[in-house]
C-alpha positions in Angstrom: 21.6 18.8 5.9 20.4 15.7 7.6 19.7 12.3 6.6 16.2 12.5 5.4 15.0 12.9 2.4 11.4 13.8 3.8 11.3 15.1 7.2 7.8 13.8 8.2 8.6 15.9 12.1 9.0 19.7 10.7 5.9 18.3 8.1 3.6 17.6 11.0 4.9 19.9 13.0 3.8 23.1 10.7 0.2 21.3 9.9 -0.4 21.7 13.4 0.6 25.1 13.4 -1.3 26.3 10.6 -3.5 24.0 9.5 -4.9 22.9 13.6 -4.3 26.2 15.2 -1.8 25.2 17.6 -0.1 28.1 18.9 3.0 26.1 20.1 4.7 22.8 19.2 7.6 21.0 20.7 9.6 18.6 18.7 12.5 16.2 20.9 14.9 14.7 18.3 16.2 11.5 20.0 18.9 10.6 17.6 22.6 9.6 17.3 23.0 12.6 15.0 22.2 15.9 15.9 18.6 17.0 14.1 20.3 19.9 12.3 17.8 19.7 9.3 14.8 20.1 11.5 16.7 23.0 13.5 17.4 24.7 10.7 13.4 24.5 9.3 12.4 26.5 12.6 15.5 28.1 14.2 13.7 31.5 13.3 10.2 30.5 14.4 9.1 31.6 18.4 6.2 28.8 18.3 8.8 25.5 18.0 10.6 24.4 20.7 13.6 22.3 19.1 15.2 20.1 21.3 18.3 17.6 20.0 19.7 14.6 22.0 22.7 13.2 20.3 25.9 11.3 20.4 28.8 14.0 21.6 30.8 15.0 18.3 29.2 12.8 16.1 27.3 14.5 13.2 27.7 17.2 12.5 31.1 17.4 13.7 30.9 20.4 15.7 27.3 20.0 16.9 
């Protein structure tokens, strides 16, 4: 999924969780592709708010 081999966003994104004691993070993916890989890291976690900007029908096809 995605197009990065290390996604540096979900990385700092759980050290603030866990290792900072943040009790919620947002993350706002800016991209031309949807942020699918970093949705799919925290799609079942209540603390991240994931928000994707993208180019309509782009990548993934259907997003």
């Amino acid at each position: 999924m995605g197009f990065c081999i290390f996604n540096n966003v979900a990385v700092a994104a759980a050290a603030a969780l866990q290792q900072h004691g943040l009790e919620r993070v947002a993350i706002v993916d800016y991209d031309v592709h949807h942020g699918n890989g970093t949705q799919h890291v925290f799609e079942d976690d209540p603390r991240v708010l994931f928000i994707s900007l993208h180019q309509d029908s782009n990548y993934p096809k259907h997003s």
